[in-house]
DRENLO-973188 format. One record per residue (C-alpha): x, y, z; residue in one letter. Coordinates in steps of 0.1 Angstrom, whole numbers. Each point is the difference from the previous one (the first is absolute). Example, Ala and Ser with C-alpha at 12.3 -4.5 7.8 and 13.67 -1.06 7.14 Angstrom:
// DRENLO-973188
<<123,-45,78>,"a">
<<14,34,-7>,"s">
// end
This chain:
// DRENLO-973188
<<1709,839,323>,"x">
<<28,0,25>,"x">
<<6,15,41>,"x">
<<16,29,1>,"x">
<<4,20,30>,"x">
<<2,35,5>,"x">
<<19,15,29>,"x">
<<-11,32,8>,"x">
<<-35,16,1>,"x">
<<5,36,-11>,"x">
<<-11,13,-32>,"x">
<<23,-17,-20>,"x">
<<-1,-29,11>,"x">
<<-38,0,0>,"x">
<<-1,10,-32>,"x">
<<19,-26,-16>,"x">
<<-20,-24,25>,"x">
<<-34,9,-12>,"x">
<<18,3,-37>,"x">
<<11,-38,0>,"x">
<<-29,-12,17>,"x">
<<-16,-4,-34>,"x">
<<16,-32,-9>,"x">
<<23,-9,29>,"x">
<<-8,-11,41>,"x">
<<18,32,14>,"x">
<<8,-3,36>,"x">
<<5,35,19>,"x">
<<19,5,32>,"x">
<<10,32,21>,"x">
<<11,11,35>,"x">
<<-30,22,1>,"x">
<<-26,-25,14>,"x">
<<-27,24,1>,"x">
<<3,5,-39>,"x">
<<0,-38,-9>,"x">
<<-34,1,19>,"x">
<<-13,23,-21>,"x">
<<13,-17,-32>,"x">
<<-17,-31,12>,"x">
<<-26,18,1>,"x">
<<2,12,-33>,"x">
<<7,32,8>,"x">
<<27,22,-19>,"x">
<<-12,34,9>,"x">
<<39,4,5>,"x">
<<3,3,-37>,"x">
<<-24,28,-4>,"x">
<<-6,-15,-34>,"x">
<<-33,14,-15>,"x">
<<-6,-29,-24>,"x">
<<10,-33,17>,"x">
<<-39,-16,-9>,"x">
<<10,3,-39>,"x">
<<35,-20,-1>,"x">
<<2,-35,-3>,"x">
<<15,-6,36>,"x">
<<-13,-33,19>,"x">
<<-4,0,34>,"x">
<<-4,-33,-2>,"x">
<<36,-8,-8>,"x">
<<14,25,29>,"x">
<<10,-11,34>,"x">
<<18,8,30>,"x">
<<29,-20,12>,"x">
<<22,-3,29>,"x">
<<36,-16,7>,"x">
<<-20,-31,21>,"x">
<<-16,-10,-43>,"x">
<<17,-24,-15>,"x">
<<-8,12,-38>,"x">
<<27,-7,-26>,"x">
<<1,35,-22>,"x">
<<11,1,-35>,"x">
<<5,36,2>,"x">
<<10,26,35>,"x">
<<-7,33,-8>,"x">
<<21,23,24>,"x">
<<-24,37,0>,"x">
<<20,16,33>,"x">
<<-2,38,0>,"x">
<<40,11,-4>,"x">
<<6,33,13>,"x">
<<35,23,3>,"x">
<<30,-12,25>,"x">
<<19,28,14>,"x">
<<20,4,-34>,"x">
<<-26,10,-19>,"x">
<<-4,-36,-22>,"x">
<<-29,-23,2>,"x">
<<5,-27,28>,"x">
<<-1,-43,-14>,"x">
<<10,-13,39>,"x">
<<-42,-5,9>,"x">
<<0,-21,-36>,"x">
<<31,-19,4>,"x">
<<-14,-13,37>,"x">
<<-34,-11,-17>,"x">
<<14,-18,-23>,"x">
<<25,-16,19>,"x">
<<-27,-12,24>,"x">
<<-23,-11,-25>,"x">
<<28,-24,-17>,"x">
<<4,-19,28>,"x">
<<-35,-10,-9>,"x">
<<-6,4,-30>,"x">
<<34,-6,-23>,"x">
<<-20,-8,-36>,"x">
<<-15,31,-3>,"x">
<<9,28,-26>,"x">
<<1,30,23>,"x">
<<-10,33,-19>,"x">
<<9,32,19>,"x">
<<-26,27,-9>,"x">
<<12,23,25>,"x">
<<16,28,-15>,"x">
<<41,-6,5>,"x">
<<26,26,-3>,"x">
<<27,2,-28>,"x">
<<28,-29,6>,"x">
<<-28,-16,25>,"x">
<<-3,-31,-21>,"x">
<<32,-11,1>,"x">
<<2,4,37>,"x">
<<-28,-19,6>,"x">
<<11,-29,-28>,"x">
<<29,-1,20>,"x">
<<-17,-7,32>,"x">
<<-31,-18,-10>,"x">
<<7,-16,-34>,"x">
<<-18,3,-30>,"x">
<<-36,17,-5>,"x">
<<-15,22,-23>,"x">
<<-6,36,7>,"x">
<<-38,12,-18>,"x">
<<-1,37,9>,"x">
<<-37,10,4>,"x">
<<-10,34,-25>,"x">
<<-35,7,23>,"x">
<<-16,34,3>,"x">
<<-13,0,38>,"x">
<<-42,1,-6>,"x">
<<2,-26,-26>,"x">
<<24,-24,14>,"x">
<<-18,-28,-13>,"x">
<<-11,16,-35>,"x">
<<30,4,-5>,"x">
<<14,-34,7>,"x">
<<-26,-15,-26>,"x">
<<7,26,-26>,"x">
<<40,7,7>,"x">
<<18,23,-23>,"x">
<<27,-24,3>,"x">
<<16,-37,14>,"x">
<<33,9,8>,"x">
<<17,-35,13>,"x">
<<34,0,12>,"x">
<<22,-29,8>,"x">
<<7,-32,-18>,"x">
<<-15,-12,-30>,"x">
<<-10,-32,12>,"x">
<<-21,10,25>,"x">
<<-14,37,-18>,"x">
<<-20,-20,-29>,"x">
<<-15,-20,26>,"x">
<<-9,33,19>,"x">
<<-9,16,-31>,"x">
<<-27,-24,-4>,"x">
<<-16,1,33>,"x">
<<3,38,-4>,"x">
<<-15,6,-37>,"x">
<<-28,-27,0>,"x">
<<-16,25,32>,"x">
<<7,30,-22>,"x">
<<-33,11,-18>,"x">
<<22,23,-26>,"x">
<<28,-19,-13>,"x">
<<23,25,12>,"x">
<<41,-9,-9>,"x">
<<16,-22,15>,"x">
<<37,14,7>,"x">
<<24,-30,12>,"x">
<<32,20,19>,"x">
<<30,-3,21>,"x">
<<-5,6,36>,"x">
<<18,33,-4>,"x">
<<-20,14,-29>,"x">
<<-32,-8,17>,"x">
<<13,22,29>,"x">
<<10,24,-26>,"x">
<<-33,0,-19>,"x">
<<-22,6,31>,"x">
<<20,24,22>,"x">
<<9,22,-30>,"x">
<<-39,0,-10>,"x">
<<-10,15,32>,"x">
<<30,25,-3>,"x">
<<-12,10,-30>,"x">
<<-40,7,10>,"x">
<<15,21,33>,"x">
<<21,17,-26>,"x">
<<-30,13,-26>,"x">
<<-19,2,31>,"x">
<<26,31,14>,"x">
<<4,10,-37>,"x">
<<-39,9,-4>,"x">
<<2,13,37>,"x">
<<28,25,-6>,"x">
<<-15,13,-34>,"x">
<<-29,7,19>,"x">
<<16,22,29>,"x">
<<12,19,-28>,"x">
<<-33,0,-12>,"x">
<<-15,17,31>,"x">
<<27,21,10>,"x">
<<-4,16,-35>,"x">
<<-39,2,-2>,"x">
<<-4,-24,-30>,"x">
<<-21,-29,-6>,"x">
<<16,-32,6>,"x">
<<-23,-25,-14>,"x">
<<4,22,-37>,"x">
<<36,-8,5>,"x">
<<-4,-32,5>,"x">
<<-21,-10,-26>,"x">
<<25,16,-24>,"x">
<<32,-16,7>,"x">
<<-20,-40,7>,"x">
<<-15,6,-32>,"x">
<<33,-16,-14>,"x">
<<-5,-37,-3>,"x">
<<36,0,11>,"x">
<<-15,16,36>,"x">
<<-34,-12,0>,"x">
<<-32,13,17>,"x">
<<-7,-19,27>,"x">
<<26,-5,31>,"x">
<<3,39,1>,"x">
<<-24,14,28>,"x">
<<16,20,24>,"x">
<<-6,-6,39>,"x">
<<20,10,34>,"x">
<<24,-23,-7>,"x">
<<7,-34,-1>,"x">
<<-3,-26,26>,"x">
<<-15,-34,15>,"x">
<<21,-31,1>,"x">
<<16,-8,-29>,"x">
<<9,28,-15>,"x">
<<24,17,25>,"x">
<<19,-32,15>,"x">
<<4,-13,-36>,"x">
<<20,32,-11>,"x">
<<16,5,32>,"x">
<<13,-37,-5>,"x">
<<14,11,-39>,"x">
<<16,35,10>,"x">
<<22,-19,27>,"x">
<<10,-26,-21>,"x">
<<9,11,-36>,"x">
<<19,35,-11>,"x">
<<-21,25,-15>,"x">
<<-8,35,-2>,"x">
<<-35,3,-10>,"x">
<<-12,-26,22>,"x">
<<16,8,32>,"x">
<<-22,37,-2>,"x">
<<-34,-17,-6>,"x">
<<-9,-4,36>,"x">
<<14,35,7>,"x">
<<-26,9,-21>,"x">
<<-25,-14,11>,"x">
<<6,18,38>,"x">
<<7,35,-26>,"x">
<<-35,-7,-10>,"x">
<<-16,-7,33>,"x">
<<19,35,12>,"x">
<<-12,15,-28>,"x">
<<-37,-8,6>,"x">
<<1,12,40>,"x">
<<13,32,-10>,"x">
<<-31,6,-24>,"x">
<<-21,-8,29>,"x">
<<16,22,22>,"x">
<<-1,30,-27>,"x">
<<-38,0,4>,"x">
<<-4,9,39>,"x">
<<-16,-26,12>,"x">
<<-2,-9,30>,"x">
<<-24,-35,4>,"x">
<<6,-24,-30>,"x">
<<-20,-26,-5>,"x">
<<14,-36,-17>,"x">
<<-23,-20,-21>,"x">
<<15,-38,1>,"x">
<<34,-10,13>,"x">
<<7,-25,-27>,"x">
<<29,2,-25>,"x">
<<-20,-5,-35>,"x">
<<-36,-5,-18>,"x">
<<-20,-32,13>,"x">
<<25,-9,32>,"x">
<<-3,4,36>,"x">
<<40,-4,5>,"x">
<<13,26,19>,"x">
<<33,-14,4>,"x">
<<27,29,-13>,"x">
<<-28,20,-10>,"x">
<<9,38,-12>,"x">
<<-30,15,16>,"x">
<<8,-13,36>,"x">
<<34,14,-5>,"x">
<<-15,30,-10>,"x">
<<-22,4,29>,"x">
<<27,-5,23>,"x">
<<23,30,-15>,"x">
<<-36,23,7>,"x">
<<-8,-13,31>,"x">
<<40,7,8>,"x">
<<-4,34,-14>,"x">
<<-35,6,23>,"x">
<<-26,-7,-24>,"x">
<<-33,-14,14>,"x">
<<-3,-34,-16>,"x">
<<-27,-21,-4>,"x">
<<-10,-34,-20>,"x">
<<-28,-15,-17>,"x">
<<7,-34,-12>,"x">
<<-29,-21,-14>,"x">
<<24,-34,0>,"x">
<<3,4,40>,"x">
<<36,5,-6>,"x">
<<17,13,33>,"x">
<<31,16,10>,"x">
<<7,5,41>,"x">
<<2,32,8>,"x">
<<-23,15,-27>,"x">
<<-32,18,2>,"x">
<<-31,-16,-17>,"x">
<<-38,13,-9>,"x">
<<-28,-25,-5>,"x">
<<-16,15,-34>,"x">
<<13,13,-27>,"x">
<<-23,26,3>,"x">
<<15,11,35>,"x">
<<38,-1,-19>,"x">
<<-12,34,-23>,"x">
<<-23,18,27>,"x">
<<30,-2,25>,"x">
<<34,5,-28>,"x">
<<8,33,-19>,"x">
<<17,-21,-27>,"x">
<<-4,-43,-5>,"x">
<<33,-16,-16>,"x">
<<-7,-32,-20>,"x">
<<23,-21,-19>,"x">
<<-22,-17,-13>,"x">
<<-37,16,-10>,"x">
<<-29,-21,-10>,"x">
<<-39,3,-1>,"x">
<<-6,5,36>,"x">
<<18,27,4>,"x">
<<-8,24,-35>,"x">
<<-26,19,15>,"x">
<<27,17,20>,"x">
<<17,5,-31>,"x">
<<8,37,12>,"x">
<<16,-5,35>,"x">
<<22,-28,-12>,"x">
<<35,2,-10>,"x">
<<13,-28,-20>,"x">
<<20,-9,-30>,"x">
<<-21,-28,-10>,"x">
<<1,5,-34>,"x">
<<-17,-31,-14>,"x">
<<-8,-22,26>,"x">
<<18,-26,-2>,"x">
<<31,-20,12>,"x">
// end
């Protein structure tokens, strides 16, 4: 059992906090003091995970720390969020000042960036801060910390040396004996950026099948199910929604179309705004005039609105004079917005309710909903 600290509170880094609590003393620290009273509390309603009580996680072994605690850490997870810089590519400077001012202190310690770093952002930052070892995080917001106990994937980047030791902090948390990749720096960056690049792209493939779909009358889910039942396609990542958003997905490709040459790649998020178009124009087509949104978030099981198509939606019709108004069971809230206390108030006061996302709450409406929630999921 060793320290480890872990700077940066947000789902990520919570994640792999409450992950590595099961056989390590994990140390948490944030700006956000307000959070690290709730964690103290044992609180991690932040997570939105629905399963927490049936992981091996030990409160026990988590803490909060501050700069004044004199703790000597094996292992400094850097979590920061990292978001675009005015050229379009994912920003390292809030990472390079961490760990610059956590050395001063704390010099021994095998710093692991799990902040998501743009191509060529590796070297910059071994340049500047010496070695560490980049361990891009794979997590599917909802279950964050699922997810870090069952990964599909280690992916450890840096130098050899210091990966197997990583890689056995890392694998003796995992409950799945996922693989263990060991990387360069560079291929790590290359293995997580182009993974995201490639969901937003099946995500706008799926979504522009299905305009077509509509626009011709014909029953998307039958198409579908036709072309995924190829093992070579697969069944399951294929439900179509108003497009795609949140946090990861749109910075992370944004990141790869201005830093490589390509052709297919530098369209996806074109497509994605083709899609969202695409979807207000249907809306439009049917006369409405008071729409009704069921839940701002971006996907199934989260209450992340962050880049969310619907709200991007909703401000083209409210643009275009449509009477909006929002039901959001998560208490998710948008300035600005107009907002009805029951869902039952949402479908006596809207000629039409647009959902991403449908679940059991809202099926009785079935026939005033539109949607293309094919499976619900993802």
């Amino acid at each position: 059992m060793v320290n480890i600290l872990v700077y940066g509170a947000g789902n990520v880094g919570l994640a792999n906090a409450l992950m590595l609590s099961s056989h390590h003393r994990v140390h948490i620290y944030d700006v956000d003091k307000i959070r690290l009273s709730h964690i103290q509390e044992n609180d991690f309603s932040i997570l939105n995970e629905k399963n927490l009580d049936k992981l091996p996680v030990d409160f026990d072994n988590v803490f909060i720390w501050d700069w004044n605690q004199s703790v000597d850490f094996e292992y400094i997870i850097i979590a920061l969020p990292t978001n675009l810089d005015s050229r379009g590519k994912l920003e390292t400077e809030s990472i390079y000042q961490c760990i610059s001012r956590l050395k001063k202190a704390h010099q021994d310690a095998i710093y692991i960036v799990k902040s998501t770093l743009p191509l060529g952002g590796s070297a910059v930052l071994t340049e500047l801060i010496g070695d560490f070892l980049y361990i891009p995080e794979f997590l599917r917001e909802g279950t964050t910390v699922y997810d870090s106990f069952y990964p599909s994937r280690i992916v450890i980047g840096g130098k050899q040396a210091y990966a197997l030791k990583a890689k056995v902090v890392f694998r003796e948390c995992s409950l799945n004996s996922p693989e263990v990749m060991l990387t360069s720096h560079k291929e790590a960056e290359c293995i997580k950026l182009f993974s995201n690049t490639y969901l937003s792209m099946r995500i706008a493939f799926f979504n522009e099948l299905d305009l077509y779909a509509m626009k011709e009358n014909l029953n998307s889910e039958t198409i579908i199910r036709g072309i995924g039942l190829d093992e070579r396609i697969g069944l399951y990542y294929n439900n179509p929604s108003f497009g795609f958003g949140g946090y990861c997905l749109p910075k992370d490709t944004e990141d790869v179309i201005n830093s490589i040459d390509s052709v297919l790649i530098k369209q996806i998020n074109h497509s994605n705004q083709f899609r969202m178009n695409g979807i207000v124009e249907h809306i439009m087509d049917n006369g409405c005039t008071r729409i009704g949104v069921y839940k701002l978030s971006s996907k199934s099981g989260s209450s992340g609105v962050r880049n969310s198509s619907t709200i991007l939606i909703i401000n083209e019709l409210i643009k275009r004079g449509i009477e909006v108004r929002v039901y959001d069971p998560d208490n998710s809230r948008i300035e600005a917005l107009q907002y009805v206390e029951t869902i039952e108030q949402l479908f006596e006061t809207s000629q039409m309710v647009i959902a991403n996302r449908i679940d059991q709450d809202v099926r009785q409406y079935q026939d005033k909903i539109f949607t293309r929630d094919l499976y619900n999921r993802n």
